[in-house]
C-alpha positions in Angstrom: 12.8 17.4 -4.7 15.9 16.8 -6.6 19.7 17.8 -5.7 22.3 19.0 -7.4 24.6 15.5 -7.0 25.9 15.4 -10.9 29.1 13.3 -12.1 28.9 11.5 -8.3 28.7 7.8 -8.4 27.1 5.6 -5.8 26.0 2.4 -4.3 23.1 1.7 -2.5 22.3 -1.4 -0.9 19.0 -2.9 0.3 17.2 -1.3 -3.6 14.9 -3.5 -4.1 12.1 -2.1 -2.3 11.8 0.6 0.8 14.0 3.2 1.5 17.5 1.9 -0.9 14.9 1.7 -3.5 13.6 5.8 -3.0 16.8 6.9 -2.5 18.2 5.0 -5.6 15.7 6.9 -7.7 16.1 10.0 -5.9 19.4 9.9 -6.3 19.2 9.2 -10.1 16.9 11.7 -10.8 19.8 14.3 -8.9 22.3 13.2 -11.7 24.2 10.6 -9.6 25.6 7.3 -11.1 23.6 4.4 -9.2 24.6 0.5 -8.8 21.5 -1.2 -7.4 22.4 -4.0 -5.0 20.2 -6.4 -3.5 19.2 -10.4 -3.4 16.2 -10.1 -6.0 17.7 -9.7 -9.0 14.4 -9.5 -10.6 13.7 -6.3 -8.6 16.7 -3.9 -9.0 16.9 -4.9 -12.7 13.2 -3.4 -12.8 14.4 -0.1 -10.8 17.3 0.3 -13.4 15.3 0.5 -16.3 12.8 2.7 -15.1 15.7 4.8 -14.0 17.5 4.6 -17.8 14.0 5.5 -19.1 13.2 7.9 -16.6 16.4 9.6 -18.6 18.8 8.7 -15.6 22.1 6.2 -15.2 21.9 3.1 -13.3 22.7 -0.7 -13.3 21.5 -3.7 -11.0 24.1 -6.3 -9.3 22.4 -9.2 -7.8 24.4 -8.8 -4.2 23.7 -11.0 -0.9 25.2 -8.8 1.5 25.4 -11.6 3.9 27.9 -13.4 1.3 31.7 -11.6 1.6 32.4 -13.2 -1.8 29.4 -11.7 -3.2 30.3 -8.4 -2.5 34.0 -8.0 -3.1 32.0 -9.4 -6.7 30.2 -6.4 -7.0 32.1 -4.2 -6.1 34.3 -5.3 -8.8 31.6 -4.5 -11.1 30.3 -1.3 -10.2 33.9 -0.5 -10.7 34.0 -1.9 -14.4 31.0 0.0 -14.8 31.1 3.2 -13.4 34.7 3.7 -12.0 35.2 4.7 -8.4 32.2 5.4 -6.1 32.0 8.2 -3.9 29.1 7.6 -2.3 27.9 4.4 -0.3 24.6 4.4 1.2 23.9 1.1 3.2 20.0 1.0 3.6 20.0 -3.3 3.5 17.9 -4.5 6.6 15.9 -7.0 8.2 13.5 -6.3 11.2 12.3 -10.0 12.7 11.1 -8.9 16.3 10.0 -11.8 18.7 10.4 -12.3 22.6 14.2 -13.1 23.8 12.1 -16.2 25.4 11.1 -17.7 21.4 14.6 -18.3 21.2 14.8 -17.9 17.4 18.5 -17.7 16.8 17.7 -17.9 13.0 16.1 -14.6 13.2 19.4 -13.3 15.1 21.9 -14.3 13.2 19.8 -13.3 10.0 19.8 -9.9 11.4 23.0 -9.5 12.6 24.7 -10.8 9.0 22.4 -8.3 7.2 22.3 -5.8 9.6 25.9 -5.4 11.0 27.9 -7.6 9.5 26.5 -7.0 6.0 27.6 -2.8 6.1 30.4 -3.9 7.6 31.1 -6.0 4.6 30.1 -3.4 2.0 32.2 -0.8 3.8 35.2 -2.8 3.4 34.7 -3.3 -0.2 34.3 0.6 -0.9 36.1 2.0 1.9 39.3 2.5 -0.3 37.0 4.3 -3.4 35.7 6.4 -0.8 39.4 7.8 1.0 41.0 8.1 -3.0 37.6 10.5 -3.7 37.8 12.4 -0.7 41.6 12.8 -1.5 41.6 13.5 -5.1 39.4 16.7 -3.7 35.6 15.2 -4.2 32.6 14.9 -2.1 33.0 11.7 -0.5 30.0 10.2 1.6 29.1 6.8 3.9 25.7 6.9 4.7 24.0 4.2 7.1 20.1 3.9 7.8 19.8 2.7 11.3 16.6 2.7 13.2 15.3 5.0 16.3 15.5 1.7 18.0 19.1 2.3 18.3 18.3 3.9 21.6 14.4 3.5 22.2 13.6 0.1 23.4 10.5 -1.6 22.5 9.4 -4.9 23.8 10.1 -8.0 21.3 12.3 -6.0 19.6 15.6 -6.2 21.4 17.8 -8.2 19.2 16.9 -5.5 15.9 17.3 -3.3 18.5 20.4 -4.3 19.2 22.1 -4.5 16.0 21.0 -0.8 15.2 22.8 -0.2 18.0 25.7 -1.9 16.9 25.5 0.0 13.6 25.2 3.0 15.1 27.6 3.2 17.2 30.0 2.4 14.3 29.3 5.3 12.2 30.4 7.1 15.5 33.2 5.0 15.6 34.1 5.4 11.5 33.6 9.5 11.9 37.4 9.2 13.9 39.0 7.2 11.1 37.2 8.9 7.7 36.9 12.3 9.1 40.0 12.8 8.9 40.8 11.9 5.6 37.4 14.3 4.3 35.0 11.1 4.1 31.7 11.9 5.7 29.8 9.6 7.6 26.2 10.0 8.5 23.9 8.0 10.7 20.1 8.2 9.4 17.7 7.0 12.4 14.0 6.6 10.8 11.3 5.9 13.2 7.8 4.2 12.0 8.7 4.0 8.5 6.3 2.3 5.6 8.7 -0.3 3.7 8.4 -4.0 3.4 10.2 -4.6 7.2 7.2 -4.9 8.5 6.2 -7.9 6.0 8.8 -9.7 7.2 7.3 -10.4 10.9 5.9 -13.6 11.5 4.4 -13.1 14.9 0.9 -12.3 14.3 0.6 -10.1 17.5 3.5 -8.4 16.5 2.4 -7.9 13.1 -1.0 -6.6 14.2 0.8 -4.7 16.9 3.0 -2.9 14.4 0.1 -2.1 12.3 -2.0 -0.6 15.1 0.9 2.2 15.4 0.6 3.2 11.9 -2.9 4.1 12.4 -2.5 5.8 15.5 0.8 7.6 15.1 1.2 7.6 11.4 4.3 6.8 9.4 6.8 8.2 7.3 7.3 7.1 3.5 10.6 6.0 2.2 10.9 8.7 -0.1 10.8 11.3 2.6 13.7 9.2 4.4 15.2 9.4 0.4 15.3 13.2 0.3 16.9 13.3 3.7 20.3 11.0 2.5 20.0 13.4 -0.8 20.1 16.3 1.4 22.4 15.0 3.7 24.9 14.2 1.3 24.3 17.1 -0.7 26.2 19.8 1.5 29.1 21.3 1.2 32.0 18.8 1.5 33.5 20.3 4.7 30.0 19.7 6.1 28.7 16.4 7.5 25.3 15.7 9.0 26.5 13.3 11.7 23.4 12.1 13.2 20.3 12.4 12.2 16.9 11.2 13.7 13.6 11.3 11.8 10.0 10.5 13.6 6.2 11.3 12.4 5.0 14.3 14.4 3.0 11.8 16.1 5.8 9.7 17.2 8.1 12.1 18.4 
């Protein structure tokens, strides 16, 4: 499906691949402004010109979002190139489960700077576009893609866990301070979800454990997570889908 979303202009994060990829291209194809950010360069510049020839607008900005400098960057850019944004969606992740017990503090602090402190970091750099939008009388939307392990625990998995948490909670926390200045915030919880996260695992049982629940329960793609941030964001202005969890029938 496509939305009605013309003359809106929007970042997503995490576009190189997964779910900021779909709802990139989702979004194009609804008549939205996009700025592609992500680490492979090689990647979102590929998305934006299938997007241009696909008869859509988008450009790519090479953005670490675990780099503050890198950012503030980019931001500066979309702006150069598009104006103000009205719509932030922060779908830049990392899922590295292993026991507590491995000790792998790399994998921690990877996910908490991309995670946690990498929305935190894009919200900073657009927060201002997004309070000017909402008070010059547009649609004005912060959308974050968490995880259903926000609040369902799984073994291994309690440091991702945790930081979904964390991210979470602060859309909660951000709904008292945008809501009332007409800035949406929504909270997008996906369960079993087929993106690259998965990839990223480098405990084999864990990797063959995750793959055993896509057979059994099945898994959602990331353009069905894609049409849900379109929908979401498509309402009426004085309506906000606040929380929203997502699961394969199977999952449930």
């Amino acid at each position: 499906m496509t939305y009605e979303l013309g003359n809106r202009t929007a970042v997503v994060t995490g576009a190189a691949s997964g779910m900021g990829a779909a709802t990139a291209e989702l979004l194009a194809a609804s008549g939205v402004r996009v700025a592609l950010l992500a680490r492979r360069a090689d990647r979102i510049a590929g998305l934006a010109e299938k997007i241009v020839a696909d008869g859509g607008q988008a450009i790519a900005v090479a953005t670490d979002v675990t780099d503050s400098a890198a950012v503030m960057s980019a931001a500066d850019a979309v702006r150069r190139a598009y104006g103000r944004v009205d719509l932030v969606v922060n779908a830049a992740g990392v899922m590295l489960p292993n026991p507590i017990a491995a000790g792998r503090e790399d994998e921690w602090q990877r996910m908490i700077d991309t995670n946690v402190t990498g929305a935190l970091r894009v919200i900073r750099a657009f927060a201002g576009d997004l309070i000017d939008a909402a008070a010059d009388g547009r649609t004005a939307d912060l959308v974050n893609i968490s995880s259903i392990g926000a609040h369902v625990t799984f073994p291994d998995y309690a440091v991702y866990g945790a930081t979904k948490a964390a991210l979470t909670h602060l859309s909660a926390g951000l709904r008292t301070e945008f809501g009332p200045r007409d800035v949406r915030v929504t909270n997008i919880e996906p369960g079993l979800t087929d993106t690259e996260l998965g990839h990223h695992i480098d405990n084999p049982a864990l990797s063959q454990q995750l793959g055993g629940m896509f057979e059994a329960l099945g898994g959602l793609s990331a353009a069905e997570i894609a049409d849900l941030v379109a929908y979401a964001v498509s309402r009426p202005r004085h309506v906000n889908l606040r929380q929203l969890v997502v699961l394969p029938t199977r999952q449930a």
